[in-house]
C-alpha positions as CSV (number, residue, x, y, z in Angstrom):
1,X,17.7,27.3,-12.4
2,X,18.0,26.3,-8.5
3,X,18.8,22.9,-8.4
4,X,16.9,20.7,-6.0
5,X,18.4,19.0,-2.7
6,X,18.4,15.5,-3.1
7,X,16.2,13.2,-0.7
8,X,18.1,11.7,2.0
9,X,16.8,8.7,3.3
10,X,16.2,8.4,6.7
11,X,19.1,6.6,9.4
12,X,18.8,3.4,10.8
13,X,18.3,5.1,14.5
14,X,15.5,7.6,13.0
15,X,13.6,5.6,11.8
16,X,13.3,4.4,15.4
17,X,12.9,7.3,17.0
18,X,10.2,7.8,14.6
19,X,8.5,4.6,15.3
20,X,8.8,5.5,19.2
21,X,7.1,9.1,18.4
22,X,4.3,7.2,16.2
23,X,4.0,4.4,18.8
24,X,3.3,6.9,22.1
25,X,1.5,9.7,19.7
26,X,-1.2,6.4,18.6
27,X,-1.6,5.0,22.1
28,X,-2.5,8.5,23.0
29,X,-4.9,9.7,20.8
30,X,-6.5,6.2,20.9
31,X,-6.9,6.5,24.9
32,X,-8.7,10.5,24.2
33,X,-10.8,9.1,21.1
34,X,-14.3,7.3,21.8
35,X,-14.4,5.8,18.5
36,X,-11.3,3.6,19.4
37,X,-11.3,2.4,22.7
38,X,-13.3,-0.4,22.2
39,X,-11.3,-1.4,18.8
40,X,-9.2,-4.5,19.2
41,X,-7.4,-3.6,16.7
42,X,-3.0,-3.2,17.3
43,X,-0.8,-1.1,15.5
44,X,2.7,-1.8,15.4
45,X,5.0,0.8,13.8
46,X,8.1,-0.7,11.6
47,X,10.5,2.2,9.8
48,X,7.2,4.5,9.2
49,X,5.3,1.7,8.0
50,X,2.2,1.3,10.1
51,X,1.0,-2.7,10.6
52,X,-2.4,-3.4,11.5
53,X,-3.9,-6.7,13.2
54,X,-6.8,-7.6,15.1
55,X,-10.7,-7.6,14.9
56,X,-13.2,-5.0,13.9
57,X,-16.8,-5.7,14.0
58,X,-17.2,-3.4,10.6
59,X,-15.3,-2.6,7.5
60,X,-16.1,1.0,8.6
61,X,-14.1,1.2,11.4
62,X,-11.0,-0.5,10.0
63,X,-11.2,3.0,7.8
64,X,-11.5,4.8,10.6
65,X,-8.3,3.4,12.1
66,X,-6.6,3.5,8.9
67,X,-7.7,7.6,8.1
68,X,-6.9,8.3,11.7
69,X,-3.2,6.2,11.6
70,X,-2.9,7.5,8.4
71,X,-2.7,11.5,9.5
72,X,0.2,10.7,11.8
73,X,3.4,12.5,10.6
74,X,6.0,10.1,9.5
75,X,3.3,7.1,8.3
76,X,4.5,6.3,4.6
77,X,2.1,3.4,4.9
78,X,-0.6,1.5,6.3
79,X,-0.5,-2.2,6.1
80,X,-2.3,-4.8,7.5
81,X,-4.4,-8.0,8.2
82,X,-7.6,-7.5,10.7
83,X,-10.5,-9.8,10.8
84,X,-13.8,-8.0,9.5
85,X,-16.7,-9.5,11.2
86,X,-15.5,-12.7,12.4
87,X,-13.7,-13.1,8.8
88,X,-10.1,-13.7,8.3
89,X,-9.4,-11.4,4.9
90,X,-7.7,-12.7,1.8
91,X,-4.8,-11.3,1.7
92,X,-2.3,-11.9,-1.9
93,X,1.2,-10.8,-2.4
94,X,2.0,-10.3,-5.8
95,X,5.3,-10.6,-7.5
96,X,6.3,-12.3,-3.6
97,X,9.4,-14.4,-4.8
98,X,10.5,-16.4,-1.4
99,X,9.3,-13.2,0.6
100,X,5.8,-12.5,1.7
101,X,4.8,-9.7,3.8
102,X,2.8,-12.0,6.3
103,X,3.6,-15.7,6.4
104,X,-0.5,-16.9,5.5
105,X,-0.5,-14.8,2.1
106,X,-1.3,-16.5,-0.9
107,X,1.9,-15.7,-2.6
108,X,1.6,-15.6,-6.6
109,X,4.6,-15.2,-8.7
110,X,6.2,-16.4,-12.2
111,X,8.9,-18.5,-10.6
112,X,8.5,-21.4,-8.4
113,X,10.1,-20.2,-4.5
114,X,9.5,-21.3,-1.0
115,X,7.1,-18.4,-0.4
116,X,5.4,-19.2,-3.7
117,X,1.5,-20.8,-3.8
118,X,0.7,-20.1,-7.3
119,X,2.9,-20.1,-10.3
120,X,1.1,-17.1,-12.6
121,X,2.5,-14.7,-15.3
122,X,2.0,-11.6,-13.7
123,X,1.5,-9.8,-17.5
124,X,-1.4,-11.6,-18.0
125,X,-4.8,-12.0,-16.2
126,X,-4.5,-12.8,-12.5
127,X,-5.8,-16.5,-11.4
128,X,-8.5,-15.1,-8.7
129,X,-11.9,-14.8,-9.6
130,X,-13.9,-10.9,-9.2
131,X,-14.3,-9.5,-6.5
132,X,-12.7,-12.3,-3.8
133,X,-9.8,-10.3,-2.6
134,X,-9.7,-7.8,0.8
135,X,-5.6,-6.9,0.3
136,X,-3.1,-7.4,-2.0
137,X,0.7,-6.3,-1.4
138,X,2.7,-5.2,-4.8
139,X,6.1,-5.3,-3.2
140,X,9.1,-4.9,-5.4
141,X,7.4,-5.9,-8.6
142,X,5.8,-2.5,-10.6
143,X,9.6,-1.9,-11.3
144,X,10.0,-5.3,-12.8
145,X,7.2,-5.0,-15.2
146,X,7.2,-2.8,-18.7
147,X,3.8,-2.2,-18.9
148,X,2.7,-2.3,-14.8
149,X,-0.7,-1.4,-15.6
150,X,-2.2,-4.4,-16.8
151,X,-1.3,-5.9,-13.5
152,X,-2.7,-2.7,-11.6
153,X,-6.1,-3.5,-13.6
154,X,-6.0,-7.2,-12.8
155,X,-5.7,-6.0,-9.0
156,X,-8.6,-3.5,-9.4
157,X,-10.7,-6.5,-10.6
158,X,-9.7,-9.2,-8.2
159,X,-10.0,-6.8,-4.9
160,X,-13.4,-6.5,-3.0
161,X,-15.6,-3.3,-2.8
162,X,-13.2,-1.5,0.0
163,X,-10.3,-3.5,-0.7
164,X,-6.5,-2.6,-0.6
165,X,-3.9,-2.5,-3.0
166,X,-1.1,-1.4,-1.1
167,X,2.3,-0.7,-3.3
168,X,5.9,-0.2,-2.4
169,X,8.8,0.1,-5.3
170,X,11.9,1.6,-5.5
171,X,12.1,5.3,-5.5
172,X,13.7,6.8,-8.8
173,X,15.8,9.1,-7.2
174,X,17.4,6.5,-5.0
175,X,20.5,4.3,-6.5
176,X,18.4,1.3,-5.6
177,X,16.6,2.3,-8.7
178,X,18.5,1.7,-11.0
179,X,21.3,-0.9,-9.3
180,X,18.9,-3.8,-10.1
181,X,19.4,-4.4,-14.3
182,X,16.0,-6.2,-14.0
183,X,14.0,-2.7,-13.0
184,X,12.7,-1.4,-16.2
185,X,10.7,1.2,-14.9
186,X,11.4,4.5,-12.2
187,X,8.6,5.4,-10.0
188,X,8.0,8.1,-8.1
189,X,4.9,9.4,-5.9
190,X,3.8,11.5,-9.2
191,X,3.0,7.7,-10.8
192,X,0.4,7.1,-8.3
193,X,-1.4,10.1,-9.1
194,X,-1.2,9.1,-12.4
195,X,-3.0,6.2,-11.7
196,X,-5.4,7.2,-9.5
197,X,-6.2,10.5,-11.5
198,X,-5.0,11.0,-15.3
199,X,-6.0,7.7,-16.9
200,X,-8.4,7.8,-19.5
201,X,-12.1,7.3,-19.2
202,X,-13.2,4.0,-18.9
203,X,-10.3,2.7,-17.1
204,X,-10.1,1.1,-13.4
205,X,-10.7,4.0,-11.0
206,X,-8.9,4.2,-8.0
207,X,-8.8,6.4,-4.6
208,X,-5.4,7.1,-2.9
209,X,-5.8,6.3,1.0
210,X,-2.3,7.2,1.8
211,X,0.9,7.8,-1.0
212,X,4.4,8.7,0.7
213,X,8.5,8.3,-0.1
214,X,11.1,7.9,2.6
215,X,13.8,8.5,0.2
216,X,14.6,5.1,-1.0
217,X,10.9,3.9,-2.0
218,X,7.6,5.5,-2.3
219,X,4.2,3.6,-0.7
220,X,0.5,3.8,-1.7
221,X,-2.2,2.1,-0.1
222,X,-5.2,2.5,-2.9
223,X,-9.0,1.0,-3.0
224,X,-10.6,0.8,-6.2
225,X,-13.7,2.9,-6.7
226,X,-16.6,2.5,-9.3
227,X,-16.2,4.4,-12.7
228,X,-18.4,6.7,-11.6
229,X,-17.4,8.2,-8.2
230,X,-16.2,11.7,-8.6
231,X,-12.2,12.4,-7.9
232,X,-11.3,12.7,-4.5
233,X,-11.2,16.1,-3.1
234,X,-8.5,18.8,-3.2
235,X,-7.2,18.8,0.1
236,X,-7.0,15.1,0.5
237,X,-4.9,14.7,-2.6
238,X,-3.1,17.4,-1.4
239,X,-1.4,15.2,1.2
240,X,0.3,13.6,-1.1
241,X,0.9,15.0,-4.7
242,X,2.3,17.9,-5.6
């Protein structure tokens, strides 16, 4: 049996020099594509992790931008908050503790914190009504959480018709892992395709926009599709699964 080479994370100064490569390699192809030059939307690059603001006049072209950021070398992630037709989206962050990912969140977790606008048991049903989310951001939770499907489901049900989930846990290769005695589950980038592709019928759908791992966690940005759209095709999901 050949053993496999463990992932190494990424230094400190790579990740910048990645961020600098992602940052001049967006700014060009956005200056040679006529789809994007009347975009106001800005994309900031952070350790691989692609942040968008701004305005769109569309949902479709806040795809665009994310497909096109998205087949950058060295993007584990697409996040973001951009207005959508002169509307500010509703963003949640689940699981947020005193840390949310953008300061106007609605921050939901089980124990009162400073970043904290809703108390709510995460194993249950989420307090949000259908369809009334654009993006929700499962940082550092899925790990806490026995059974993280349930709360996957909630978010499928909550999120909007092109909505994002967009999830970041602890790789299970890294010690970070297993460090923490409250993570009771490993992930890796296989889990996502489990979600998105072997649950069984009848169960929330979703499509992978973008899945990655930089060696200490994995990312997936994922939209929830109706029960009946047909699995996305081969070489899209060949991006990211094996």
């Amino acid at each position: 049996m050949v053993a496999l080479a463990p992932m190494t994370p990424p230094s400190a100064e790579r990740l910048r020099s990645v961020d600098e490569f992602l940052t001049e390699a967006w700014a060009d192809q956005a200056s040679h594509d006529a789809r994007l030059r009347d975009l106001a939307v800005r994309v900031r690059f952070d350790q691989g992790v692609a942040h968008l603001t701004g305005e769109v006049a569309e949902a479709g072209q806040l795809r665009l931008v994310r497909d096109l950021v998205g087949r950058l070398a060295g993007v584990f992630a697409i996040w973001g908050r951009v207005r959508v037709a002169g509307r500010d989206p509703i963003v949640v962050d689940v699981g947020c503790g005193a840390t949310k990912q953008y300061p106007d969140n609605l921050g939901l977790d089980i124990f009162p914190a400073l970043g904290v606008d809703v108390v709510a048991d995460l194993s249950g049903s989420l307090p949000l009504a259908d369809d009334s989310v654009d993006v929700i951001f499962a940082v550092h939770i899925l790990e806490h959480l026995i059974d993280f499907l349930p709360l996957v489901d909630e978010c499928h049900r909550v999120l909007r018709p092109g909505g994002v989930l967009h999830v970041m846990s602890p790789w299970w290769g890294h010690v970070n892992a297993v460090a923490d005695p409250t993570h009771v589950r490993l992930l890796d980038v296989q889990t996502i395709k489990g979600i998105c592709l072997q649950r069984p019928p009848g169960t929330p759908r979703w499509h992978p926009l973008h899945a990655g791992c930089d060696g200490a966690s994995i990312f997936a940005d994922l939209t929830p599709t109706p029960p009946t759209t047909p699995a996305p095709p081969t070489p899209h999901l060949s991006r990211f699964f094996t």
